[in-house]
C-alpha positions as CSV (number, residue, x, y, z in Angstrom):
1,X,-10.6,1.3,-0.8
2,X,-9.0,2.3,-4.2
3,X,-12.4,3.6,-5.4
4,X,-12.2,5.3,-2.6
5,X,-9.3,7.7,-3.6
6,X,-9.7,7.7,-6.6
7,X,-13.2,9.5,-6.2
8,X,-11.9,13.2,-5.7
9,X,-9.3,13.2,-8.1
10,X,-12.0,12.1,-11.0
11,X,-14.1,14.7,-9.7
12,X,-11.4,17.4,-9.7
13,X,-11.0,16.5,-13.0
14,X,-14.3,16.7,-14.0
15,X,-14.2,20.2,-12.3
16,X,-11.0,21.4,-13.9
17,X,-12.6,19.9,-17.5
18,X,-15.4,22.2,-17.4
19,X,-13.7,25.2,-15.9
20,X,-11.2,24.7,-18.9
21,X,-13.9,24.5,-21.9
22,X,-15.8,27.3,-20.3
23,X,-12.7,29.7,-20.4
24,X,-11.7,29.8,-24.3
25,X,-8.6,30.7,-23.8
26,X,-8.0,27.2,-21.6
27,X,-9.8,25.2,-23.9
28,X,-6.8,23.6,-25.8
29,X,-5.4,22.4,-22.6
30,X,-9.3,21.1,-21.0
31,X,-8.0,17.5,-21.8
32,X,-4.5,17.8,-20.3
33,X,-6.1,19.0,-17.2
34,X,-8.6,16.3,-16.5
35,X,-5.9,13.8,-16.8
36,X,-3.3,15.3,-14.6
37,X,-5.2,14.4,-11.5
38,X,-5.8,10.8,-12.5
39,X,-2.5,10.7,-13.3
40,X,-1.1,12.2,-10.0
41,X,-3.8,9.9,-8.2
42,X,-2.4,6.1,-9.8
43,X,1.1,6.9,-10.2
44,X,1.7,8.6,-6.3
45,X,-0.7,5.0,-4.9
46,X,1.5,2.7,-7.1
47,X,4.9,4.3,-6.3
48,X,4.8,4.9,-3.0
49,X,4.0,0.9,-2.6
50,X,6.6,0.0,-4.3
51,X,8.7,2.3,-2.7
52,X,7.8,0.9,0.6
53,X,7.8,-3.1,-0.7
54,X,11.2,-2.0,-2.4
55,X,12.4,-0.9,1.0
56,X,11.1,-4.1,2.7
57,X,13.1,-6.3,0.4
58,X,15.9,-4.3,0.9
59,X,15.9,-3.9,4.4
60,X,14.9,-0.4,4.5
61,X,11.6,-0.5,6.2
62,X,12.8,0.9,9.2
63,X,13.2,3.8,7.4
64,X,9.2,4.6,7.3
65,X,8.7,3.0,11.0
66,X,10.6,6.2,12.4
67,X,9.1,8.4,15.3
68,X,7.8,12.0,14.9
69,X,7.3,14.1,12.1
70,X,10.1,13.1,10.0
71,X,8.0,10.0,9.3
72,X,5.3,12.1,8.0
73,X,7.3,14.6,6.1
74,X,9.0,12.1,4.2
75,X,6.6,9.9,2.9
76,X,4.3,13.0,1.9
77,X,7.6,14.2,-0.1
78,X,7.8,10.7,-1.7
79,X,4.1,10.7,-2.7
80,X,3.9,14.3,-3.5
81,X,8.0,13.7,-6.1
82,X,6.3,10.5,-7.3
83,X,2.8,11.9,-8.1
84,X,4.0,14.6,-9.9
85,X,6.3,12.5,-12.2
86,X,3.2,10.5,-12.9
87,X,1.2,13.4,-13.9
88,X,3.6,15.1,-16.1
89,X,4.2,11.6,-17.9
90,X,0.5,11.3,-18.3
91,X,-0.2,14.5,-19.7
92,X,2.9,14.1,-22.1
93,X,1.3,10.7,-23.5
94,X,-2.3,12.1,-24.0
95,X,-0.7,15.2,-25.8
96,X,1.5,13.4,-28.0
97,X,-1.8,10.8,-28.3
98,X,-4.3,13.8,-29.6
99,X,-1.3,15.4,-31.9
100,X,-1.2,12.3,-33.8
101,X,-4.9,11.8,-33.6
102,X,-6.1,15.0,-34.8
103,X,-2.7,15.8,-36.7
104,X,-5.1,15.1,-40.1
105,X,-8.2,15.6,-39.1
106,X,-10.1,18.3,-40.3
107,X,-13.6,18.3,-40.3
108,X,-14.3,21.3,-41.9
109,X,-13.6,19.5,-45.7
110,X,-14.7,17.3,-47.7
């Protein structure tokens, strides 16, 4: 199930990936964009579970057992505000990880 949807968001990132190093002027941010769906993809599964467990232990699941599109609207909002998070924390840590990768690096010398 979790390969499942996880498949398009790897393949939009392999999409984005090669649009980005195709188009020199995107090419610095190719990496940041082939993370950001992944990122968006395992941080929007995992929170809205624990969103919904949280509310269970709480007794807040009623909340997400409501009628009409309320139900809907709400739980896309807490996917969509969760996802998001997750993808702009996962692009932070793979930029901060290549600066101090490549921060001395230079293959040009000797």
């Amino acid at each position: 199930m979790q390969v499942i949807y996880l498949a398009p968001f790897v393949l939009l990132s392999l999409v984005l990936f090669v649009v980005f190093l195709s188009v020199p002027r995107l090419r610095r941010h190719a990496v940041s964009a082939a993370v950001a769906p992944v990122g968006f993809a395992i941080s929007s599964i995992v929170g809205v579970f624990a969103t919904v467990m949280i509310a269970e232990h709480f007794g807040l699941g009623r909340t997400f057992d409501a009628e009409g599109p309320g139900r809907i609207v709400a739980f896309f909002a807490v996917y969509a505000l969760i996802g998001t998070v997750g993808a702009i924390v996962a692009v932070s840590v793979v930029n901060r990880l290549l600066r101090w990768v490549l921060q001395d690096w230079q293959p040009w010398s000797d």
